[in-house]
N, C-alpha and C positions, 0 to 999 in steps of 0.2 A: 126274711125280715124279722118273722117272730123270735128267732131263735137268736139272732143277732142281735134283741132286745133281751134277751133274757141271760145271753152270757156273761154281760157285765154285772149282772146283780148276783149269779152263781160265781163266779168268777173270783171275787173277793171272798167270798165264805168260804168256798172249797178252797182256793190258794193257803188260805189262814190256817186251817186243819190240815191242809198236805205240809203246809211247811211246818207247822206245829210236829205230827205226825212225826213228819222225814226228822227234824233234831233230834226229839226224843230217842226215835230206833238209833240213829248216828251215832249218838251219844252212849245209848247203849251198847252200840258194836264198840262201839270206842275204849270204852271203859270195859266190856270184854276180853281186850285183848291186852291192857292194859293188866288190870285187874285179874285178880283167879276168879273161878266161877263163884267161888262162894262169897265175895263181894258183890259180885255183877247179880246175882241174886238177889243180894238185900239193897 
């Protein structure tokens, strides 16, 4: 039960930062491949 109370309040913080997270990397792969490395650097 406790933990059932407590996933919804972690739940949104973590999701927020993993999906924060996951775009940013995405976006850098993205633009890696895209891009030469010396863009995807800067």
């Amino acid at each position: 039960m406790e933990k059932q109370g407590r996933d919804p309040r972690f739940r949104p913080a973590a999701n927020g930062v993993s999906r924060a997270s996951f775009t940013l990397i995405f976006q850098r792969k993205a633009h890696g491949k895209v891009l030469p490395p010396d863009m995807s650097d800067n």
